[in-house]
C-alpha positions as CSV (number, residue, x, y, z in Angstrom):
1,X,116.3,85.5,89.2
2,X,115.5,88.7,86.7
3,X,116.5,92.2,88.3
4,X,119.4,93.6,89.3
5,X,120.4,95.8,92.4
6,X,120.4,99.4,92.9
7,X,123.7,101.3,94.7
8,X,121.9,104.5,95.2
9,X,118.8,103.2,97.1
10,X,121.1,100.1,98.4
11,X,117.8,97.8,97.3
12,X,117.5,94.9,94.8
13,X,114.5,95.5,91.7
14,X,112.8,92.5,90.1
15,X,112.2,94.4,86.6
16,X,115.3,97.2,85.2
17,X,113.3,98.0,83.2
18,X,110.9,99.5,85.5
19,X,113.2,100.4,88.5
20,X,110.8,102.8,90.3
21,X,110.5,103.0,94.2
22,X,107.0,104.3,95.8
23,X,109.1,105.5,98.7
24,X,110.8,108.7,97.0
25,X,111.9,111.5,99.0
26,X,109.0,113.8,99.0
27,X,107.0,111.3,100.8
28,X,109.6,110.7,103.6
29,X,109.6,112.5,107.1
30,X,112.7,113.6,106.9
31,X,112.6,115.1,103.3
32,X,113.0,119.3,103.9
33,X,111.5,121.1,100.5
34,X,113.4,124.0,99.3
35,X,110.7,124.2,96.7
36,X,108.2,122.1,94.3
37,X,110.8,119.1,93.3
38,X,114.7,120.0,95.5
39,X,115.3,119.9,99.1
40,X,117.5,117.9,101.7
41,X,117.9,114.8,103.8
42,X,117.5,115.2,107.0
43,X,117.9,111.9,108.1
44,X,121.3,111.2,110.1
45,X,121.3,107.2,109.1
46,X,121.0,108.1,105.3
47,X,124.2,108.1,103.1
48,X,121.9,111.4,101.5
49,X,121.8,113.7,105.2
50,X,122.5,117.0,104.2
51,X,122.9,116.6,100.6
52,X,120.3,118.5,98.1
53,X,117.8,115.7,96.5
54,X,115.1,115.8,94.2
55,X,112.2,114.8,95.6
56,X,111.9,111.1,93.5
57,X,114.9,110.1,94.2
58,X,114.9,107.5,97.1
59,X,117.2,105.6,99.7
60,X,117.0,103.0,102.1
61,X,116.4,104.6,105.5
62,X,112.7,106.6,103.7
63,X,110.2,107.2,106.8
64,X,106.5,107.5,105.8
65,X,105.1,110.8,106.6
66,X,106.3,113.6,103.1
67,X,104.4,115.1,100.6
């Protein structure tokens, strides 16, 4: 099996050379904007709550409702 996994969004990618995740922190519900591309998890279950992210990183516990 081609891919590899991925510590920081505890998920496994088929391609490493494309390791890209549509579920990126700007486009979950519990993403807070500090402005166009920084803000902060707000998510209790996510290794990330409280911590400043920009907003295409991505994690395991994303909620659909950002951007």
């Amino acid at each position: 099996m081609e891919g590899a996994w991925c510590d920081r969004c505890q998920r496994f990618f088929a391609d490493s050379e494309d390791h890209f995740h549509y579920e990126q922190c700007g486009g979950c519900r519990r993403f807070k904007a500090i402005d166009g591309d920084w803000g902060y998890c707000r998510s209790h279950e996510s290794v990330y709550a409280s911590r400043l992210m920009f907003e295409h990183d991505t994690c395991s516990k994303w909620e659909e409702g950002g951007w």
